[in-house]
C-alpha positions as CSV (number, residue, x, y, z in Angstrom):
1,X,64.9,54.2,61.4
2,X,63.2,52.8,58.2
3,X,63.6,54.4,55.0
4,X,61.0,54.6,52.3
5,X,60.5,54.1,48.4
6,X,58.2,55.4,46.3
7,X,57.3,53.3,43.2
8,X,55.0,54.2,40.3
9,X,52.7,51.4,39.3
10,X,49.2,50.5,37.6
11,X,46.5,50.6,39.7
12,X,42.6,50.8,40.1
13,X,42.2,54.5,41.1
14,X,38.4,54.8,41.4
15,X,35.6,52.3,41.3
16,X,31.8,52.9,41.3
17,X,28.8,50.9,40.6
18,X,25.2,51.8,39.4
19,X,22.1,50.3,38.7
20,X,20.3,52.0,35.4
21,X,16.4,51.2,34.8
22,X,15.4,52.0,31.2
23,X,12.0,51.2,29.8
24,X,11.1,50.9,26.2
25,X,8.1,49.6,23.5
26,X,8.3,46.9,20.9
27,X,5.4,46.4,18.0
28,X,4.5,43.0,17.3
29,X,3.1,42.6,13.3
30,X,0.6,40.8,15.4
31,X,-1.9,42.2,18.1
32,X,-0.4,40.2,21.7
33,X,-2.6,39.0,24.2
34,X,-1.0,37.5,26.6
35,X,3.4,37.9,27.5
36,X,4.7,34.6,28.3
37,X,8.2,35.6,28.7
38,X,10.7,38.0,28.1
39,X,14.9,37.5,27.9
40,X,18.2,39.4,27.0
41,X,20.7,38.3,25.6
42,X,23.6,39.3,23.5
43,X,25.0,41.9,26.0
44,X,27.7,43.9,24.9
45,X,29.2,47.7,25.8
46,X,32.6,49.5,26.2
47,X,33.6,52.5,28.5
48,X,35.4,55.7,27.3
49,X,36.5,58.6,29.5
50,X,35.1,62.0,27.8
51,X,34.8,65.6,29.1
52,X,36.0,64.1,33.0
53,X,32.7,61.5,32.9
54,X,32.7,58.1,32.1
55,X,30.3,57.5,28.7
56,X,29.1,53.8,28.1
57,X,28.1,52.7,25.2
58,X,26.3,49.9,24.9
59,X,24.1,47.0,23.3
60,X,21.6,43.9,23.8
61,X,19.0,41.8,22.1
62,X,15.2,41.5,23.7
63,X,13.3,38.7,23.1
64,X,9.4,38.5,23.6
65,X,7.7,35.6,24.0
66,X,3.9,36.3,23.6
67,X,0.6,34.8,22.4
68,X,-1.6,36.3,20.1
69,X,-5.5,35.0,19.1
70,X,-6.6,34.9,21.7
71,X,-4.1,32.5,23.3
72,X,-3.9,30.5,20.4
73,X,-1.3,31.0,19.1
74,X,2.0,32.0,20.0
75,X,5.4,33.9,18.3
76,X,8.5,35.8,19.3
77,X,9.5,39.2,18.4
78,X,12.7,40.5,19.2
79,X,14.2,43.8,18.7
80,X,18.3,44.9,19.0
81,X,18.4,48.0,21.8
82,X,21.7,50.2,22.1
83,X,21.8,52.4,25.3
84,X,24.4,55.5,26.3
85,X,25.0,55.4,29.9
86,X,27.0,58.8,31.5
87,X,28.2,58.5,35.2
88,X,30.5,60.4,37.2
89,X,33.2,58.6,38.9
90,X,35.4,60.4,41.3
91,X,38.8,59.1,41.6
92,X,40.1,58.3,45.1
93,X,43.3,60.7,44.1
94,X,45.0,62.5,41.5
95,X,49.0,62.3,39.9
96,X,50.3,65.0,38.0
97,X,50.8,62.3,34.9
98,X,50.1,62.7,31.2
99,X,49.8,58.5,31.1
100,X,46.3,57.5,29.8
101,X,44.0,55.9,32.0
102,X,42.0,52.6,31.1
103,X,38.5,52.1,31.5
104,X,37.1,48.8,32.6
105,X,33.4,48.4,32.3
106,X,31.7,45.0,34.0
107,X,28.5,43.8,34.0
108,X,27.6,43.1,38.0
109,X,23.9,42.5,37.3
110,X,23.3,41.4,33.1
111,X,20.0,43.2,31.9
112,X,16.6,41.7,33.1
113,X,13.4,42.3,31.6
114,X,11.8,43.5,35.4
115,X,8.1,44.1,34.2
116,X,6.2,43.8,30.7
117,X,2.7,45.0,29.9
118,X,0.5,45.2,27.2
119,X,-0.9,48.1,26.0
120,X,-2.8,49.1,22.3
121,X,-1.2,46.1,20.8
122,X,2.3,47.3,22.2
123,X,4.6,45.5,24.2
124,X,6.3,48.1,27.0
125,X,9.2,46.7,28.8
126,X,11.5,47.5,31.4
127,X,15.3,46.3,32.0
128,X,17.5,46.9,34.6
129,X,21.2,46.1,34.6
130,X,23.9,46.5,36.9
131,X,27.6,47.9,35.8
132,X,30.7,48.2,37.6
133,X,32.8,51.0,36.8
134,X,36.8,51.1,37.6
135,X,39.7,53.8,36.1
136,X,43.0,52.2,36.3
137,X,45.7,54.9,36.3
138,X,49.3,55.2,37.5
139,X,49.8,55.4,41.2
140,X,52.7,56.2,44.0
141,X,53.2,53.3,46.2
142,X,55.5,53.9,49.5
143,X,57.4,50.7,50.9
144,X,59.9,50.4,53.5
145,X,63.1,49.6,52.3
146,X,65.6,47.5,54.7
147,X,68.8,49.0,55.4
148,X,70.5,45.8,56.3
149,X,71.9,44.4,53.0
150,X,71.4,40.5,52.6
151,X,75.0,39.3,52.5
152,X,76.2,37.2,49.0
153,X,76.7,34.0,48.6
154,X,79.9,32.8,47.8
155,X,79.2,30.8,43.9
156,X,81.4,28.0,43.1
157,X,81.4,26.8,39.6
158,X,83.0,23.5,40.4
159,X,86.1,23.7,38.0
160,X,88.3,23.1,41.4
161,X,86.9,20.6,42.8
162,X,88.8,17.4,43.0
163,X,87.0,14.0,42.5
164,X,87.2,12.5,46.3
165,X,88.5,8.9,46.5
166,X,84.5,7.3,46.8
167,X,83.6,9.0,43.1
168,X,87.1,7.5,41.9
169,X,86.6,3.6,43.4
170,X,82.9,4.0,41.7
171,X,84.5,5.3,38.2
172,X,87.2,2.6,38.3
173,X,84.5,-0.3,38.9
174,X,81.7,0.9,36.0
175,X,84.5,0.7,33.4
176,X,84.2,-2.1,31.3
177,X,87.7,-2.8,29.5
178,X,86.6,-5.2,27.3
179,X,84.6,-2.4,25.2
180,X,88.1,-0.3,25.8
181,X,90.0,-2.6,23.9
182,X,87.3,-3.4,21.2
183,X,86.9,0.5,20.8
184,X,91.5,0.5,20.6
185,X,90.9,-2.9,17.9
186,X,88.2,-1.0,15.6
């Protein structure tokens, strides 16, 4: 019959990902006329556990590449964007512990511009990003424990052993007497 152990260690205790679509406007000084491109960069956010939810708080930097005068000329605008992101992630079970759990917040898909227009002299964007959402918590781990104990090893330090007669002959032959007797002179 096997007997079990419980141990209490660290481990991820629920896991979700979600793909969030956010659109927003950015105001050239000039009027745009044509987008050329758009990019993201600077992507940066945190997750905290509040009210049983997970809030994420986060921040990028768009860049808008457009041309302006009639596709004359050409300039960049670029604007810093925070977002709040609030998900619900169930955890896959529960322990009666008072131990905090951590957070960890990863970016599965980093924030695309999807579609740009033009519109008035605005610039309306879309992004879309991708996050991956784990709680790592304490958790009860069985194992089966093997009744059979290993039996010790005997240790021997060494302090009885002799020197057998082969160490002895080689001992006797490396010994150079001259350096004996200048060492005895000296």
């Amino acid at each position: 019959m096997a007997n079990y152990k419980e141990i209490v260690t660290k481990a991820v205790i629920g896991k979700g990902k979600k793909t969030f679509t956010s659109t927003s406007t950015i105001v050239p000084d000039v009027k745009p006329t044509t987008i050329l491109g758009c990019w993201v960069i600077n992507h940066n956010f945190k997750g905290i556990k509040e009210d049983g939810k997970i809030k994420i708080d986060g921040s990028y930097d768009i860049n808008v590449w457009y041309s302006y005068d009639n596709n004359t000329k050409t300039d960049v605008v670029r604007k810093n964007s925070t977002y709040q992101e609030v998900v619900q992630l169930n955890k896959k079970e529960e322990l009666d512990s008072d131990d905090p759990e951590e957070i960890i917040v990863r970016s599965l898909k980093q924030p695309t511009v999807i579609q740009a227009d033009i519109n008035d002299g605005t610039i309306i964007y879309t992004i879309e990003k991708e996050l991956g959402i784990e709680i790592v918590g304490n958790t009860k781990v069985k194992i089966v424990v093997d009744e059979d104990e290993e039996e010790w090893d005997v240790l021997d330090d060494g302090s009885d052993e002799e020197l057998d007669e082969d160490t002895n002959k080689k001992i006797d032959d490396e010994v150079v007497e001259e350096f004996l007797d200048d060492q005895e002179k000296s």
